[in-house]
C-alpha positions in Angstrom: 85.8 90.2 88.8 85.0 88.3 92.2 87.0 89.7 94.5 86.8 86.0 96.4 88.8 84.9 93.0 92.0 86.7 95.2 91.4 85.1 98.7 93.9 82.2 100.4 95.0 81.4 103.9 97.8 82.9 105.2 98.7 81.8 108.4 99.4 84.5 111.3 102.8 83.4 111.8 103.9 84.2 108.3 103.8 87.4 108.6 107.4 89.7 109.3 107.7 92.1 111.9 111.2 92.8 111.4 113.1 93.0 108.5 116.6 90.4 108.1 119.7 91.9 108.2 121.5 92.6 106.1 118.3 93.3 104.0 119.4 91.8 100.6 119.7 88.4 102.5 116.0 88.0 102.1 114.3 85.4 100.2 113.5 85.6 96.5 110.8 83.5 95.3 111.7 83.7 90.8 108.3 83.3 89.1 108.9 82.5 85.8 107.2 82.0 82.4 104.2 78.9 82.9 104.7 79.3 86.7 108.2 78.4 87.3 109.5 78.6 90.3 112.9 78.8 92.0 113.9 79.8 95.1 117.1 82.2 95.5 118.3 85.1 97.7 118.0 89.3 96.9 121.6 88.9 96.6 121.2 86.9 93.6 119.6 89.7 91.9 122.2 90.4 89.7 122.6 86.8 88.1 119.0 86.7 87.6 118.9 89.9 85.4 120.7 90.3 82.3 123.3 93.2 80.8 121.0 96.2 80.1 117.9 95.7 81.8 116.9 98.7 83.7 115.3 98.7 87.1 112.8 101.4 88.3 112.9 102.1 92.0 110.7 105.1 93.8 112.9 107.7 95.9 110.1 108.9 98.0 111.0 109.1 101.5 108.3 108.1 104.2 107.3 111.0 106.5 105.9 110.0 110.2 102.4 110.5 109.0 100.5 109.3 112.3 99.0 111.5 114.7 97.5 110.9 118.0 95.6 113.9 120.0 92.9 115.2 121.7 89.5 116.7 120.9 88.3 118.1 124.0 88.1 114.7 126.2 87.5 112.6 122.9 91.3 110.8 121.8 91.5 111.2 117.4 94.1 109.5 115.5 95.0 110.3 112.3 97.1 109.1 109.5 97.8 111.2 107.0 97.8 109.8 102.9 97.7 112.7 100.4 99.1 116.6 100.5 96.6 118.7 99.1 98.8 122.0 100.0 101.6 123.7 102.2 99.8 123.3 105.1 96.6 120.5 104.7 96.5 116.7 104.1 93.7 114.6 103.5 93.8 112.3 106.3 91.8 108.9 107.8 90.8 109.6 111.5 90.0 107.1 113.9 87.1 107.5 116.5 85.9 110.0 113.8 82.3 110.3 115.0 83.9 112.5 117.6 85.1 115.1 115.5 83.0 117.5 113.4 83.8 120.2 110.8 85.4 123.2 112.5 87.0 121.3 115.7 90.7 121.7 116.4 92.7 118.5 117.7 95.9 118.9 119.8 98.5 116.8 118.7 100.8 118.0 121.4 104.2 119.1 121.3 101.8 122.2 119.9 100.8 121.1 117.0 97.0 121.9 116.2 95.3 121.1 113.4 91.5 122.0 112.0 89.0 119.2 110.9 88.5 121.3 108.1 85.9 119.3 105.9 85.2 115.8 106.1 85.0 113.9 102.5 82.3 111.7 101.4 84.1 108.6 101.7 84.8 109.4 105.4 88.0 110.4 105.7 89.1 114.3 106.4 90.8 117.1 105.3 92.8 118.4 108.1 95.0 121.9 108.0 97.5 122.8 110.8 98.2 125.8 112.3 100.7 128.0 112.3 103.8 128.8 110.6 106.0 126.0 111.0 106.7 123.6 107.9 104.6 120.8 108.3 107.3 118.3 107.9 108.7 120.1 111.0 105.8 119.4 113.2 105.4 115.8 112.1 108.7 115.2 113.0 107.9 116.6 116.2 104.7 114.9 116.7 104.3 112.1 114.5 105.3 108.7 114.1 106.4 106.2 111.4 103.3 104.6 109.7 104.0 101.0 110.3 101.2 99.2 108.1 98.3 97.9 110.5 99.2 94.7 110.1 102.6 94.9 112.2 101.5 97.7 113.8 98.6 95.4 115.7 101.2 92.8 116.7 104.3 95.6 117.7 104.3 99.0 119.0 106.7 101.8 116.2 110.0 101.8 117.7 113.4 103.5 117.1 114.7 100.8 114.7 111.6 101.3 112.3 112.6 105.3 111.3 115.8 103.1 109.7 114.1 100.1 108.9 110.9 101.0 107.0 113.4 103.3 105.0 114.4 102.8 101.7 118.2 103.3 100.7 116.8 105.4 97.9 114.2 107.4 99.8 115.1 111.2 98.9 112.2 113.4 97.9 109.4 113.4 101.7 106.1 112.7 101.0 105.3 108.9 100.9 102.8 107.7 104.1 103.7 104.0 103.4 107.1 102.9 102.4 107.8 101.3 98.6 108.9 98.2 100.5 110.1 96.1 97.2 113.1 98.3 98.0 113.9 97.6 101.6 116.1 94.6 100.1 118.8 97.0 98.8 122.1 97.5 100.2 125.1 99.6 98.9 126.5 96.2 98.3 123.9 95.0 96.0 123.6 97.9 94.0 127.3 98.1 93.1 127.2 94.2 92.2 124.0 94.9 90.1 126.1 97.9 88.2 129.1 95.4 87.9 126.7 93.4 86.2 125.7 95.7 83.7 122.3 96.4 85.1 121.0 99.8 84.9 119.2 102.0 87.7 116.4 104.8 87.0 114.0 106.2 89.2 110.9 108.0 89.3 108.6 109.4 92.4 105.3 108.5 93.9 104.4 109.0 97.6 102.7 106.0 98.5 99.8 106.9 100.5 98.0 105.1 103.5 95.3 104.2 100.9 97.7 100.8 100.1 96.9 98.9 102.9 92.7 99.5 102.7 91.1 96.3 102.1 88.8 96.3 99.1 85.3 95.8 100.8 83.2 95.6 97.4 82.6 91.9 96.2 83.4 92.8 93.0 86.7 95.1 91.5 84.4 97.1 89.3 83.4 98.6 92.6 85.8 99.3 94.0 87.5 103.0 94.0 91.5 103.2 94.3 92.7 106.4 96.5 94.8 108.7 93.7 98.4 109.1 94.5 100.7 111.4 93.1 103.8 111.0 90.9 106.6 112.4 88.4 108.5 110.7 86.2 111.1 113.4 84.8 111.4 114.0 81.3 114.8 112.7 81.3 114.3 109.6 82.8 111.3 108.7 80.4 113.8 109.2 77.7 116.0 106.6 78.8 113.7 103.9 79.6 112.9 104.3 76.5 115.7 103.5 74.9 116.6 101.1 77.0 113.6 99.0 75.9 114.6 100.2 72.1 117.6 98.3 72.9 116.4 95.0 74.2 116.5 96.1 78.0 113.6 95.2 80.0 112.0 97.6 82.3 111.7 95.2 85.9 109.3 97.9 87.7 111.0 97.5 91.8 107.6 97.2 93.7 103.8 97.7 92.5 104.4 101.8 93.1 106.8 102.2 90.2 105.3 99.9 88.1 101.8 101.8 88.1 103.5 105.0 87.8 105.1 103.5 84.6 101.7 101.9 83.7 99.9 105.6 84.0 102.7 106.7 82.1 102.6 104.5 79.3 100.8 105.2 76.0 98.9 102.4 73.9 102.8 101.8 71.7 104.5 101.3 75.4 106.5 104.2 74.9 106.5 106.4 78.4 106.2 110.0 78.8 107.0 112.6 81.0 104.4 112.6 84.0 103.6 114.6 87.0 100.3 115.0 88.9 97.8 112.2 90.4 97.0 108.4 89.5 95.0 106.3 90.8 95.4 103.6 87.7 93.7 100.0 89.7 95.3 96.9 88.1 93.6 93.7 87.6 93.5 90.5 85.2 92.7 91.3 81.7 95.1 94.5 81.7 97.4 94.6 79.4 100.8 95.9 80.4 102.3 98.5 78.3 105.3 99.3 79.8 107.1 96.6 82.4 108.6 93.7 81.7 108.2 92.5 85.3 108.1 93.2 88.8 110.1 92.8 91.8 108.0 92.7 95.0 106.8 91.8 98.6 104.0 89.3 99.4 100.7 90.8 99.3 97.6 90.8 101.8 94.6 88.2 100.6 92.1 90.2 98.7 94.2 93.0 98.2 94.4 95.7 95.4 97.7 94.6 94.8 97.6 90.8 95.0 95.2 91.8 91.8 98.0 93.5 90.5 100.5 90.6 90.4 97.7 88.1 89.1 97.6 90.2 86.4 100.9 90.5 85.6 101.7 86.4 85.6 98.1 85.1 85.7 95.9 84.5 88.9 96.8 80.5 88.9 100.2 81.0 88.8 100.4 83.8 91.7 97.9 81.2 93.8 100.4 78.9 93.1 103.3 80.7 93.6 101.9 82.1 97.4 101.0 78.5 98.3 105.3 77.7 98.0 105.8 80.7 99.5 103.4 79.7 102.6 104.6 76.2 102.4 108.3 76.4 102.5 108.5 79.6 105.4 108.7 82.5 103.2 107.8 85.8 104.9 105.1 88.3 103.9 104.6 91.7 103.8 106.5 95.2 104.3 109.3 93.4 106.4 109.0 89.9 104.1 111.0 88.6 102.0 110.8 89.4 98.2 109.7 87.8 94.7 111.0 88.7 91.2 108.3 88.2 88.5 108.9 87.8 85.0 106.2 86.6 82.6 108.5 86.6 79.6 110.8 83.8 81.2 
């Protein structure tokens, strides 16, 4: 497809570089069967879902994944998107025409690393040194990856290793946070339980390869960066029972909802997964396992603004994003939310 098909104007201002507090006093744009819309609150969630539907949030916990260091006299940056061992991450580096295979980049607060190959695509397999857990030295040296969006208006500050932190973030790995989730609260959870409204959850570690802009002019081109995820055994089971039962599965953010999709088989019924996906989402797929979607506002042109004109049709999510802009809602990691239900 035309990947103009996914362009609109967003204007600058729209866009949140903090989140509200408390979080689940966001906005909710409802998108409903035919395009309905109805604007409510997080906090509504739990009169907006009925007894028995289960939602699927992601308890990876973002890691401060960005590096910046020295190459001799030449300044590298680095984020970090995918673990490939103990002790090397594939990586994009900025000012990368400085560094060649071999070269080791101080980090400082002595953590080195070797630019151990660089990947077609141009981005690089880095491996520190030493004995230290890595997660040690990136807490030592690195910073929370703030998307590049925020992060070009706002330098990373104290309040973000809280902020861009999920109430369910347990297992480290994640380079982005599953920001569908950010609107939780201890609160909302125990109203949504009240209201007979089940919880599972599942793990991917979001990587940095979310926020790349798709540059080909057609989806067919372009390539998604694999991510990896597990869905326990366990928890597959129960989804699935749920749905035998007349739950529906309401996928919280795009993350769980393609590790559901990659999990699914051709009958919808999910099974046990662990290992990479890189599953790319876009009209004319049909859904196997969700029954909707709670989730940010996306960038124009983005992999996952496909993703959500799949899910309720491209005309109604044009629609839909022209309220939001309209009528003040706030996009992005630190925006306010939308629940999406194509059933009604």
């Amino acid at each position: 497809m035309d990947v103009d098909l996914f362009d609109f104007d967003l204007p600058p201002e729209r866009i949140a570089l903090r989140p509200v507090s408390p979080r689940d006093a966001a906005r909710m744009l409802v998108v409903g069967q035919g395009g309905a819309l109805a604007d409510r609150h997080v906090r509504d969630l739990p009169s907006l879902l009925r007894s028995g539907d289960v939602l699927v949030v992601n308890d990876t916990r973002v890691i401060p994944a960005q590096l910046e260091g020295m190459r001799g006299q030449a300044r590298i940056g680095a984020t970090l998107h995918k673990r490939v061992d103990l002790r090397a991450w594939d990586a994009f580096v900025r000012n990368a025409k400085r560094l060649k295979e071999g070269d080791t980049i101080d980090f400082g607060e002595e953590v080195l690393v070797t630019a151990e190959a660089r990947h077609e695509e141009g981005s690089w397999r880095l491996r520190f040194a030493g004995e230290e857990p890595v997660e040690v030295l990136l807490e030592r040296a690195g910073r929370m990856p703030l998307p590049p969006y925020i992060a070009a208006k706002r330098p990373t500050d104290a309040a973000d290793k809280a902020d861009y932190q999920t109430m369910f973030a347990e297992k480290e790995g994640a380079v982005a946070a599953p920001t569908a989730a950010l609107h939780f609260t201890p609160e909302l959870t125990a109203a949504l339980k009240e209201a007979g409204i089940k919880r599972e959850t599942l793990t991917l570690h979001v990587g940095a390869g979310t926020f790349l802009p798709v540059k080909a002019s057609d989806t067919a081109d372009h390539a998604m960066h694999a991510e990896w995820g597990r869905i326990e055994s366990e928890t597959a089971q129960r989804l699935n029972e749920a749905r035998a039962a007349g739950g529906r599965l309401i996928a919280v953010g795009t993350t769980s909802l393609r590790l559901l999709e990659s999990a699914a088989d051709e009958a919808g019924i999910i099974h046990p997964f662990e290992g990479d996906t890189a599953i790319f989402i876009t009209p004319g797929y049909r859904f196997r396992a969700v029954n909707g979607l709670m989730t940010n506002f996306h960038l124009p042109r983005s992999t996952l603004f496909m993703l959500v004109s799949a899910l309720m049709g491209l005309d109604t999510m044009q629609a839909a994003y022209a309220y939001a802009i309209e009528h003040g809602c706030r996009f992005y990691s630190y925006g306010d939310s939308s629940l999406l239900l194509p059933e009604g």
